[in-house]
N, C-alpha and C positions, 0 to 999 in steps of 0.2 A: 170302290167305296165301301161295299159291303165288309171286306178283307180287311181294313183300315179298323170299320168299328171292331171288328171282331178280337184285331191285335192291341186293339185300345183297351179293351174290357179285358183281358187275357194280362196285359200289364199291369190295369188297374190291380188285379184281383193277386194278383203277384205281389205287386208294390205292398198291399193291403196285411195279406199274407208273412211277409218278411217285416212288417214293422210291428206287426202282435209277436213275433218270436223273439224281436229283439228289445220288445217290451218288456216279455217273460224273461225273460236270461239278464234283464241288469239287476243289479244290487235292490232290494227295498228299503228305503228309509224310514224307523217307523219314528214317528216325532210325536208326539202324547200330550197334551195338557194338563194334564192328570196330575195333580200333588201328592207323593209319596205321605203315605200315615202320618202321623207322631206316634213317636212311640205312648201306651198304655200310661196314664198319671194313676200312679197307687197311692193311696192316704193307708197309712198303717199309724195305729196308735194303741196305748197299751192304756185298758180300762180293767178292773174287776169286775164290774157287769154291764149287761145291755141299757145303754139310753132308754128312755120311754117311749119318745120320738124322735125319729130324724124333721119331722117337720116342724117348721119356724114358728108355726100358731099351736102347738101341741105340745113340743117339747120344752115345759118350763122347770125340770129336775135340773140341777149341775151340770151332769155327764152330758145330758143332751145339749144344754147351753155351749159348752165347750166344741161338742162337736158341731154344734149348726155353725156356729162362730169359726171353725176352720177348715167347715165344706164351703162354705158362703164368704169367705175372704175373697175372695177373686174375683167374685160376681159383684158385690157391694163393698164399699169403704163407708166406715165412720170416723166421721172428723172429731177433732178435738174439744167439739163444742156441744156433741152426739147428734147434728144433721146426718144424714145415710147420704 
């Protein structure tokens, strides 16, 4: 009886053995969730000098008008009727 468990534990520990190696040895698949970047959005525009502000309650010159107007396109729309 003794001998029995012994060759029982002896196989378990085998079985156990041989299925962590053949664990390590297959392929890994790595599979990710993960959203690749966007690429960088550059705004390039050609002024003679610096806006006053880029912010919407400070900058009331031209230049900065212009630019808040085509930073802030995308975040807000003005309809035809000047609702935002």
């Amino acid at each position: 009886m003794r001998v029995k468990k012994h060759l029982t534990c002896r196989y378990a520990r085998l079985w156990f053995l041989f299925s962590l190696i053949l664990c390590g040895c297959s392929q890994s698949q790595h599979t990710s969730n993960t959203k690749k970047a966007a690429p960088p959005q550059i705004f390039r525009t050609c002024l003679c000098s610096e806006p006053f502000s880029l912010h919407p309650a400070y900058g009331y010159d031209a230049k900065s008008q212009i630019l808040i107007r085509a930073l802030f396109e995308g975040l807000t729309r003005i309809g035809a009727d000047g609702d935002v």
